[in-house]
N, C-alpha and C positions, 0 to 999 in steps of 0.2 A: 806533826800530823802527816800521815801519807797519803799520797795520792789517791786521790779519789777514781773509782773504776768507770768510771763515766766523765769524758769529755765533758766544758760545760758549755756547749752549742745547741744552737736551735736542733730538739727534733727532726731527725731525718726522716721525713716522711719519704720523700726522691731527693736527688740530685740535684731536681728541676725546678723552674720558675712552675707556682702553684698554676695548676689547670681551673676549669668550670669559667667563674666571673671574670678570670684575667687573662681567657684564652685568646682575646681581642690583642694584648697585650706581649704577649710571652710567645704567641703559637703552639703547635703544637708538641710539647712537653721538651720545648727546646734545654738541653742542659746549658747552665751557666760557666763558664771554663774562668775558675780561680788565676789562670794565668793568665785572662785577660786585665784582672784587678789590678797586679801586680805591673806590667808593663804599662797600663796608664796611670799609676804612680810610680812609676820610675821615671817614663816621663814628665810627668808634673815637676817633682825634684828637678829635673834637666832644666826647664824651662823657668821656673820660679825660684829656687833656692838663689842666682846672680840678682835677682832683683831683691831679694831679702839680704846678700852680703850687702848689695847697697846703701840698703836703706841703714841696717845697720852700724857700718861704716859711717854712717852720719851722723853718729851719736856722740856726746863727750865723753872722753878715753875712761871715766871709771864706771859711767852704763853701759858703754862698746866691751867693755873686757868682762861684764855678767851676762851680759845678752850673747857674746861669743860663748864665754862657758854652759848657758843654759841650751842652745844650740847643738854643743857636742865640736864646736868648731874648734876650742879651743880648752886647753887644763886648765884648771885653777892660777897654773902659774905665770898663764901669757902665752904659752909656750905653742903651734898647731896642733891639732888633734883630728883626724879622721871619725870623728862620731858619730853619732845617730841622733841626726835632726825629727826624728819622728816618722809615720809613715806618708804624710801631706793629703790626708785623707780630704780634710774641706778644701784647700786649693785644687786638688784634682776634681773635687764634685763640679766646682766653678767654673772649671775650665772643661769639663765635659759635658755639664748644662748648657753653657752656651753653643757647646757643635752640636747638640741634640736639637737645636732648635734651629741649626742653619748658620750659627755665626762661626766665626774664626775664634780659635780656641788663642792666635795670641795676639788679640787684641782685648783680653781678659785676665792677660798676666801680671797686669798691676793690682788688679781687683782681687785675684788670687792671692799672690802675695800680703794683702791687705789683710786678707780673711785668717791666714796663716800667722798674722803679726798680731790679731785679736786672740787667738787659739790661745797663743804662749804667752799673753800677758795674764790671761786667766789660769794657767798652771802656774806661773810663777805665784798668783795669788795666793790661791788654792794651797799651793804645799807651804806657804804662811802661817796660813788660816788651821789647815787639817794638820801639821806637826808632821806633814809627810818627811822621811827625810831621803829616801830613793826615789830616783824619776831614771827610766833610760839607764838603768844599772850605774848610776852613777850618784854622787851626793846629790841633795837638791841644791839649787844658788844660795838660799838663807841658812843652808848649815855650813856654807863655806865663807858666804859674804856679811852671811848677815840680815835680820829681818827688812832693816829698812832702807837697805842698796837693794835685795830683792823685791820689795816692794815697788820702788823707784823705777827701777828696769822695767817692771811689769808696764808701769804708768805710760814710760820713755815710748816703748812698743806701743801702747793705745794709742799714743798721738802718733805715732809714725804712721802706723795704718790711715789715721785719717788725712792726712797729709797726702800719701801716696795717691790716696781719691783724687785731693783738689789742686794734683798736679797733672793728673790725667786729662787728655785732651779730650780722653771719648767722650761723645752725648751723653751718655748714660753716666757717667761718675757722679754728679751731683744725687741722684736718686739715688744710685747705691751708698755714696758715703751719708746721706741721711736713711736708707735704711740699714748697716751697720751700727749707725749711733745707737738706734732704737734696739737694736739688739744686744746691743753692749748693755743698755740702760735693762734691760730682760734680764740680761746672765747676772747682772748684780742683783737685782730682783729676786732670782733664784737660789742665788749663792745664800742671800739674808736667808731666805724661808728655811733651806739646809739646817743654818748655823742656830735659827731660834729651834727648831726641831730636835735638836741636841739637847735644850734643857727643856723638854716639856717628857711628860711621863711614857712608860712604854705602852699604852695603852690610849694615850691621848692626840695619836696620829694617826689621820686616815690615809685608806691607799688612794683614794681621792686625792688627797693634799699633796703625798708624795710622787703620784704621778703628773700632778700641773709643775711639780718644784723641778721634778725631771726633765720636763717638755722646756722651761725656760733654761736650764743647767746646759743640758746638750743638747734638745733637737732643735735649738731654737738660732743655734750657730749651723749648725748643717742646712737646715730651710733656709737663712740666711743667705749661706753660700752658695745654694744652688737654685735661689732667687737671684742676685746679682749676678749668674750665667747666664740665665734667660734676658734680663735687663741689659746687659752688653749682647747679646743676639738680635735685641730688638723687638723681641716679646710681647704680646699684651699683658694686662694688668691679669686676665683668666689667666693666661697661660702662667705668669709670674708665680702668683699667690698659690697655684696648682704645684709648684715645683715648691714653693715653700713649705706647702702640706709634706708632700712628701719626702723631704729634707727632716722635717719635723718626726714624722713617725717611723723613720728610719732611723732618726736619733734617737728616737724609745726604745726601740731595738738593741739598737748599741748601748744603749747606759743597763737596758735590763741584764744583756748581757753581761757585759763589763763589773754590772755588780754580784754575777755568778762566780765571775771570775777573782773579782776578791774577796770572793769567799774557798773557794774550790781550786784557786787556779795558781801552778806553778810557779813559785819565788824564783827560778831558774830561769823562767820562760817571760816569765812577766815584768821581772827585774822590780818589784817590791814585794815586803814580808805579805805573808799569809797571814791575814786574817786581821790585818791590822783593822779594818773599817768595824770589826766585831770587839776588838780590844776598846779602840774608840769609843763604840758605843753608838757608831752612826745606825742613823734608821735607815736601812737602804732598802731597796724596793723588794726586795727576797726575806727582808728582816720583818717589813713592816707587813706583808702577805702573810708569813708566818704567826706574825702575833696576832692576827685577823682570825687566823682560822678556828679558835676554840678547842682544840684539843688538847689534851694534857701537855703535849710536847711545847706550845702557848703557853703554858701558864708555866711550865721551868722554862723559858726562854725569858719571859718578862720576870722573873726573879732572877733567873741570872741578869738581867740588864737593868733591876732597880740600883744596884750598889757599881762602883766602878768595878773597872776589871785587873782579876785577882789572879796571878800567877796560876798556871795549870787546871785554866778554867777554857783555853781556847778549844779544846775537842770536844767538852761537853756543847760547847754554846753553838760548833757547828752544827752538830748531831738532832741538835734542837730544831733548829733552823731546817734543816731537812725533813728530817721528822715529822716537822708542822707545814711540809707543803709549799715551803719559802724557795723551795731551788725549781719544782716541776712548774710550781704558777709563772716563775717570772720566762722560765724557759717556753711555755705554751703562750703568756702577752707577746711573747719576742716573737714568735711565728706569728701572733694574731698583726700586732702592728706592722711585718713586714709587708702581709697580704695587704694593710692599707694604705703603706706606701705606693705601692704599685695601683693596686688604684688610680691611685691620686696622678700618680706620672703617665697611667692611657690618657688619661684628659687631656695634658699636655702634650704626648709623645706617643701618639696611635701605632706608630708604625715601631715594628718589635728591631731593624736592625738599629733605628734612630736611636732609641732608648737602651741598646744594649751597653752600652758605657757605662750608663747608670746604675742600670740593675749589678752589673757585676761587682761595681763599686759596694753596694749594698748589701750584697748579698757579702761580699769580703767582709764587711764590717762586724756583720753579723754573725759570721760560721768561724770566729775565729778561736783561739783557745790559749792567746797570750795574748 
């Protein structure tokens, strides 16, 4: 398939943090500078990745050598490896939550880390679950390890995370590692609703359903994470539950995208095949808009997706998906749910330099194209 002639990011309406309700928020049509996303996750990495070799390191040597290889720390064979740990998207939220609110960003670096150690147990799931077998341009751990060393690791990571809370001296750990747990108990909540979603008909999922399964998949670790920044800042319970909303609709943001992009988005760039979520059969949020809409391009998309999927049927089933309105709706929710992140963070963070951490961070997540 070639590339598609459109980027798949949020409509550019400006540059800028949206004006009118959120000028309270943003100012006046201040632009967002991507290079601020970028240097506070690079610092994030600087500060939290030593706490995760840690933790790591504390593992028994045949979870320590999948959880190093899942990492990027390390090959397959033991051997070091300079890899790519991820971009540390939710430990950055956590630790720019909390300066947003006045606390010290490292006295939140256990929590980050925490949040970052829940991330990767659930990819490690995930590419179980979904038969991925690239993550990070690289194999995934269960095509190298094996399903249930990968599974294990996954596990190994859950409890480290928790652990890491209830070795934490700060006030605030107990409430964040009881609400991490409740989130973890969410994302498997959500994973389930995915995986039953896969055998019910193309016609017999709402975008209602798909978008609550979305909210508990992704945005429910992002409000997470940037609830437990507020929680080590010292927070109240408004201010708290404010920064989880908008963790939350940030993270609709990101999965609407994200599922643009595994439809549309560069195998080069993204380092997994194209179109596999369509080979699948998964109902992703752009899939399940399109079979919503009633158009003919609707009705050859859910015949292409009654029978599995059949050699040199990937061009047609994107075409479809296009066609029926699947790529421009989920691109115009990603705009709409940005505008209610922000929202949701004036509440908590009125003042536009406080909050500019955040927003860029968001705004990163969302404007990207790998």
């Amino acid at each position: 398939m070639t590339e598609p002639k459109h980027s798949p990011t949020l409509p550019r309406r400006s540059a800028t943090v949206p004006s009118g309700r959120h000028a309270a928020l943003s100012g006046p049509e201040q632009p967002l500078d991507g290079h601020e996303a970028v240097a506070i996750l690079e610092r994030t990495r600087a500060s939290v990745d030593p706490e995760l070799r840690r933790a790591v390191d504390s593992l028994p040597a045949p979870m320590r050598r999948i959880a190093l290889y899942h990492f990027g720390w390390q090959h397959a064979d033991g051997t070091p490896a300079a890899g790519n740990a991820g971009k540390a998207i939710r430990p950055a939220l956590v630790l720019t939550a909390a300066q947003a609110l006045g606390g010290r960003r490292s006295s939140a670096v256990q929590a980050a880390a925490a949040v970052e150690l829940v991330h990767n147990f659930t990819l490690l799931h995930d590419d179980v679950m979904d038969r991925d077998t690239t993550r990070r341009h690289r194999p995934t751990a269960w095509t190298v390890f094996g399903d249930a060393d990968a599974i294990l690791a996954g596990d190994a990571l859950q409890a480290l995370a928790q652990r890491l809370l209830a070795e934490d001296p700060h006030p605030a750990s107990g409430a964040a590692a009881a609400r991490l747990a409740a989130c973890v108990i969410e994302l498997c909540a959500g994973q389930h609703a995915d995986t039953a979603m896969e055998r019910r008909g193309p016609h017999e999922v709402t975008l209602e359903e798909v978008l609550v399964m979305a909210e508990a998949k992704t945005g429910a670790l992002l409000g997470c994470a940037c609830a437990l920044g507020a929680l080590y800042a010292g927070a109240d319970e408004t201010d708290v539950e404010a920064l989880d909303a908008f963790g939350r609709q940030a993270g609709l943001a990101f999965q609407l995208i994200d599922d643009v992009i595994g439809i549309w988005g560069d195998p080069s760039r993204t380092g997994k095949p194209a179109g596999a979520d369509l080979m699948a059969r998964k109902k992703s949020l752009p899939v399940v808009a399109a079979l919503a809409s009633g158009t003919p391009a609707a009705a050859e998309l859910a015949r292409l997706y009654q029978g599995p999927y059949e050699k040199g049927e990937l061009e047609r089933t994107v075409l479809a998906v296009e066609q029926a309105g699947g790529r421009d709706w989920a691109q115009v929710q990603a705009a709409d749910r940005m505008a209610r992140a922000m929202q949701e963070l004036s509440r908590a963070v009125p003042d536009p330099e406080a909050a500019g951490g955040l927003l860029a961070l968001a705004e990163f997540v969302t404007r990207r194209s790998t």
